[in-house]
C-alpha positions as CSV (number, residue, x, y, z in Angstrom):
1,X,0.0,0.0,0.0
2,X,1.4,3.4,-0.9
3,X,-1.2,5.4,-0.2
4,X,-2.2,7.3,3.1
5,X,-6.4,7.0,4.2
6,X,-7.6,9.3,7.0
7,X,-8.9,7.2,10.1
8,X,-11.9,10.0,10.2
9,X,-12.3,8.5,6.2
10,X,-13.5,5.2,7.6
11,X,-15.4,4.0,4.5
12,X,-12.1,4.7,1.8
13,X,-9.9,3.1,4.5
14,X,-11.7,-0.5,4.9
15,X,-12.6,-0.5,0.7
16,X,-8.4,-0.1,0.3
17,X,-7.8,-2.5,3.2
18,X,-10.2,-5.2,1.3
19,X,-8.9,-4.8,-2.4
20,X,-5.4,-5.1,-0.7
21,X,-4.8,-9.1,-0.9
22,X,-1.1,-9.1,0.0
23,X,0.0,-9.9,3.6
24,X,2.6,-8.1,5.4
25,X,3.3,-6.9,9.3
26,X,1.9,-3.4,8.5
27,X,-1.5,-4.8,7.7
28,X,-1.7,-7.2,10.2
29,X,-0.5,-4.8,12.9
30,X,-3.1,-2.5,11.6
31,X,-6.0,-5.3,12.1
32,X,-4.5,-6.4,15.6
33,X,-4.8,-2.7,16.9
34,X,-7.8,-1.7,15.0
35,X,-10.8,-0.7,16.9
36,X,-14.0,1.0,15.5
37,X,-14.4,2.8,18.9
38,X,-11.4,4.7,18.2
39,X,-12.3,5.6,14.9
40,X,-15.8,6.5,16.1
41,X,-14.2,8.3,18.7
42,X,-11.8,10.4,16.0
43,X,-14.7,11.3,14.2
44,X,-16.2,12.9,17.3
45,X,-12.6,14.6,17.7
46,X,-12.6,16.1,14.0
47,X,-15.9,18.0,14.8
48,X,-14.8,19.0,18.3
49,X,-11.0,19.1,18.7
50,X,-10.9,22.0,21.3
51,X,-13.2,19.8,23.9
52,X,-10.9,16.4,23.5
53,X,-7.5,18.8,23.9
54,X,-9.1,20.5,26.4
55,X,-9.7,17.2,28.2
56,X,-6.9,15.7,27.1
57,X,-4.5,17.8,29.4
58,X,-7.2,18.2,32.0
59,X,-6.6,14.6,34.1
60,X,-8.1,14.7,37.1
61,X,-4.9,13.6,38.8
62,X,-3.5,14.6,42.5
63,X,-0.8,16.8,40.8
64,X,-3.5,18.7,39.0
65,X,-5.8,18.9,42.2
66,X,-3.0,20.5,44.5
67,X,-1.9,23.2,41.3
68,X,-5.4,24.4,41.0
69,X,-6.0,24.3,44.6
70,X,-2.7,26.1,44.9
71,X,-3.6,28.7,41.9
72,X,-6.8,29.7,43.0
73,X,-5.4,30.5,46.8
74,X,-5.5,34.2,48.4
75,X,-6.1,35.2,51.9
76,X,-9.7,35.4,51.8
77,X,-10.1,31.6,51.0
78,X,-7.2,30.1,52.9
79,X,-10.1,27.9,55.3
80,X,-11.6,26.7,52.1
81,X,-8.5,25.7,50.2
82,X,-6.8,24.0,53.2
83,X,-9.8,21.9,53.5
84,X,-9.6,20.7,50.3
85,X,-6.1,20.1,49.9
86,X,-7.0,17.9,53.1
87,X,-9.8,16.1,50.9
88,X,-7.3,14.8,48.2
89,X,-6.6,11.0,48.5
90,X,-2.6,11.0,48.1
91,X,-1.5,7.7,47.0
92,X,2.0,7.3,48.0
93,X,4.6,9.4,49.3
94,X,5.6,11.0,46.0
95,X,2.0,12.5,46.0
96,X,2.5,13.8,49.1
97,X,5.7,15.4,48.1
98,X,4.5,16.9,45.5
99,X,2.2,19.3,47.6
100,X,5.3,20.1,49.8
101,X,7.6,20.6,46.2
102,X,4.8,23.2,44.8
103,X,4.6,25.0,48.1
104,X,8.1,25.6,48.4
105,X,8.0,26.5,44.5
106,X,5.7,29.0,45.4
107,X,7.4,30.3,48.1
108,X,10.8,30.8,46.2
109,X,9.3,32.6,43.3
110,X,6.0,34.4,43.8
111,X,5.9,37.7,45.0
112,X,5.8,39.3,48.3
113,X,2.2,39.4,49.0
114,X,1.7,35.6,47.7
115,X,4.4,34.2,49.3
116,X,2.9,34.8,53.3
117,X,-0.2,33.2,52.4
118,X,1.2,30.0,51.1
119,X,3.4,30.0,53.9
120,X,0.0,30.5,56.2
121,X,-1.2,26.8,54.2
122,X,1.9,25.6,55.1
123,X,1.2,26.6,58.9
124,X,-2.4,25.3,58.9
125,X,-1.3,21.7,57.6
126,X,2.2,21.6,59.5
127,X,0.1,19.5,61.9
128,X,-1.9,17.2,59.6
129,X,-1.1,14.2,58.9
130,X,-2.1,12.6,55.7
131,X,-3.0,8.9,54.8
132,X,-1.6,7.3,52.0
133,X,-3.8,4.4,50.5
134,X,-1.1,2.3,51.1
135,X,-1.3,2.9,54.6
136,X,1.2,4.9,55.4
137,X,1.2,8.0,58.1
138,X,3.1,11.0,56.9
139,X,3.2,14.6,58.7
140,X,2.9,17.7,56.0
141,X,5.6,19.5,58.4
142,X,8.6,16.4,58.6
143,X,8.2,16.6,54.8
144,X,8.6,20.2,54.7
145,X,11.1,20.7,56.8
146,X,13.3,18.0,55.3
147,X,12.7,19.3,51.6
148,X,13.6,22.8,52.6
149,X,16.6,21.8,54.6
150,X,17.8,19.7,51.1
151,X,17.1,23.1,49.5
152,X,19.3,25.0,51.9
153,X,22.2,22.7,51.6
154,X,22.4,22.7,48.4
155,X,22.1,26.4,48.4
156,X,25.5,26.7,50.3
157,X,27.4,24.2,47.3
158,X,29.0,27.4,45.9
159,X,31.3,25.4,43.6
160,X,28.6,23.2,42.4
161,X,27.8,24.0,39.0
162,X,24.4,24.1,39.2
163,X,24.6,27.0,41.8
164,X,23.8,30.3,41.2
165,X,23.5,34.0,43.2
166,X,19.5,33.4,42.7
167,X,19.4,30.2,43.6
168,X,21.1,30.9,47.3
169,X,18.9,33.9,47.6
170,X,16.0,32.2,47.2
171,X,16.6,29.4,49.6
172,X,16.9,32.3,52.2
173,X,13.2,33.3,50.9
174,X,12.0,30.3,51.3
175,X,13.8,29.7,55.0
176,X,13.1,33.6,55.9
177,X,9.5,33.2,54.6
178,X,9.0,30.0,56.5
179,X,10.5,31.2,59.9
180,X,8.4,34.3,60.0
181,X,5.3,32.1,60.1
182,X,6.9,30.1,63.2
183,X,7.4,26.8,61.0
184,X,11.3,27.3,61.1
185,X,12.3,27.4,64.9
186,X,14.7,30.1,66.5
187,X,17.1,27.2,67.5
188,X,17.0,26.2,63.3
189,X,17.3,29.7,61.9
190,X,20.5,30.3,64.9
191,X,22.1,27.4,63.1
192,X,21.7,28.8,59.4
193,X,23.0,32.3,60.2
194,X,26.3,30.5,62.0
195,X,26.7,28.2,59.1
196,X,26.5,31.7,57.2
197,X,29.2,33.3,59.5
198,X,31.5,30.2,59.7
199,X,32.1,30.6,55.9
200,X,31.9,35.2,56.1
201,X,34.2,34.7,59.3
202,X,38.1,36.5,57.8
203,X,40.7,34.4,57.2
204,X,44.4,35.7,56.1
205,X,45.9,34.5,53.2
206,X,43.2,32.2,51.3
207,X,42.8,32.1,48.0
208,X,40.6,34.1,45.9
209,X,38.2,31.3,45.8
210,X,37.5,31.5,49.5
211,X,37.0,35.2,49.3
212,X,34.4,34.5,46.6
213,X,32.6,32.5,48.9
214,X,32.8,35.0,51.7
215,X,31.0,37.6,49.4
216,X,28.3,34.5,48.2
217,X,27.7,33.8,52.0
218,X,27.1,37.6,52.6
219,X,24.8,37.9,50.2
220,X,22.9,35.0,51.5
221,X,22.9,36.8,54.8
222,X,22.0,39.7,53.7
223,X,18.8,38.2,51.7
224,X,18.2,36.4,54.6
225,X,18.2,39.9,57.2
226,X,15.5,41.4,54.3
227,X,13.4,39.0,54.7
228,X,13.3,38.4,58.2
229,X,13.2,42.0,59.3
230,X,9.6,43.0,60.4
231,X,8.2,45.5,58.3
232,X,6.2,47.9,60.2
233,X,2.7,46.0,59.9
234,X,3.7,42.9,61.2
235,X,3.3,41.0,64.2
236,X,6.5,39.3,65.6
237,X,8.3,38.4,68.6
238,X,10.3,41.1,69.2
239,X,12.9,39.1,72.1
240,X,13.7,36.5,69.7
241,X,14.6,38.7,66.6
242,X,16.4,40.6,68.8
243,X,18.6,37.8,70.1
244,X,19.4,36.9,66.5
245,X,19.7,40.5,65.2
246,X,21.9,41.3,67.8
247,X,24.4,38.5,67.2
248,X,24.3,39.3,63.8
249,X,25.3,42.9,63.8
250,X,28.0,42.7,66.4
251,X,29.8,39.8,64.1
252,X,29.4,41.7,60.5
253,X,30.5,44.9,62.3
254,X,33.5,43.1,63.8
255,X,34.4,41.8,60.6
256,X,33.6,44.4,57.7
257,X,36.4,47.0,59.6
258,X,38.6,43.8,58.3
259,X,37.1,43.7,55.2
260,X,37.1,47.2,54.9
261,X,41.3,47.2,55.4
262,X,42.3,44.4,54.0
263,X,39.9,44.7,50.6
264,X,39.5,41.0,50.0
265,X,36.1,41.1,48.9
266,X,34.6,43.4,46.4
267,X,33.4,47.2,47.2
268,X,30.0,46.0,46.0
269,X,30.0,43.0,48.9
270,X,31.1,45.5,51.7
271,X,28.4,48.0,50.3
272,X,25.7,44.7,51.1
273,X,27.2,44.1,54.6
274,X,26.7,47.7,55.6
275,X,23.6,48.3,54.5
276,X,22.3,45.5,56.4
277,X,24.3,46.4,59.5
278,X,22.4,49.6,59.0
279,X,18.8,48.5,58.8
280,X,19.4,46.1,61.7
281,X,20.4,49.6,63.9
282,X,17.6,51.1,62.8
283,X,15.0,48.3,63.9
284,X,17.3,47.8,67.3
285,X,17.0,51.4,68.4
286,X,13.3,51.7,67.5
């Protein structure tokens, strides 16, 4: 056969397929798969293309169910859409973490005002525990809190090369984001910013690399202060982020004088470190 029939031209199709008398593994894979549902099905498509596409990429899957429960989530509905994400029926653990993987997303790169309310879903299901239908008991929050630490790790591999200067900053979003909503404990975030001053602490004669890591970890810092720093509208506990800010101004003031002198790092970097020693003054002396 050298010709090419339709499958919505049905009748053509079977009157070649009869005249054709010679037997080969195209025709009889053709008669194997055959089916007229498909074709009658087809036909359906050829009049109405848009409703089968449509459909098509609409599968009512749990990955679909937490995106559009995800996408349609503002603070006025945050009751409504936590009771439904509660509703789904995850069927594994990799279901599970894919609600956790899209709230992070979310976090990490949607803007200022969406970013507190997914962190609020995160809050109301830190204590929920979901069933899979295999059984299995998993908290939303040891999930969480495991995927975000993977995320911050990875965000301090500065000679991986998969790392990037927006890729460490938006870890600190994400951690920032999540401590502000009381997810992240003061004992965890006291452990990120020394990991960040073990690696911005001065060292004398290192190599240029090292420096270049001292000015990533600043940054990091620094994103990290933004964050965290109440604006004036918001609620927080002043005697813990005064611990922390405290401890974190003394050390970059001790060491930016060295930086300062010795000129290790670039004007650019130092620039950064004062700047946030001078918005953590003005929130101290407030």
């Amino acid at each position: 056969m050298n010709m090419t029939y339709s499958v919505y031209d049905d009748d053509k199709l079977m009157e070649k397929l009869n005249e054709d008398k010679t037997i080969n593994s195209d025709l009889l894979s053709f008669f194997k798969n055959f089916s007229f549902n498909n074709v009658v099905n087809q036909n359906l498509a050829k009049g109405n293309s848009a409703y089968v596409f449509k459909n098509a990429i609409k599968e009512d899957t749990t990955k679909s169910k937490i995106t559009q429960s995800l996408n349609k989530l503002h603070t006025q509905n945050l009751n409504k859409i936590v009771s439904s994400i509660r509703e789904i029926v995850f069927q594994n653990h990799d279901e599970l973490n894919e609600l956790v993987s899209q709230c992070i997303l979310k976090i990490k790169r949607d803007n200022e005002q969406i970013r507190p309310v997914i962190a609020s879903l995160c809050h109301e299901l830190q204590s929920t525990y979901f069933l899979t239908v295999e059984g299995e008991k998993i908290y939303f929050r040891r999930l969480l809190l495991t995927s975000v630490k993977n995320d911050y790790v990875d965000s301090l591999k500065y000679d991986d090369n998969n790392w990037s200067k927006d890729k460490g900053e938006r870890s600190m979003i994400l951690v920032g984001t999540l401590f502000n909503i009381n997810i992240i404990e003061k004992k965890i975030m006291l452990s990120i910013i020394n990991d960040l001053k073990k690696l911005i602490e001065y060292k004398e004669d290192q190599t240029q690399e090292f420096y270049e890591h001292v000015e990533k970890a600043i940054q990091q810092l620094s994103c990290l202060i933004s964050v965290i720093l109440p604006q004036s509208n918001q609620v927080t506990n002043s005697e813990n982020l005064n611990e922390i800010f405290l401890d974190i101004v003394e050390f970059l003031e001790k060491y930016i004088i060295i930086y300062e002198e010795k000129k290790c790092i670039s004007k650019k970097i130092r620039i950064i470190c004062k700047n946030s020693i001078s918005e953590i003054r003005n929130y101290l002396n407030k």
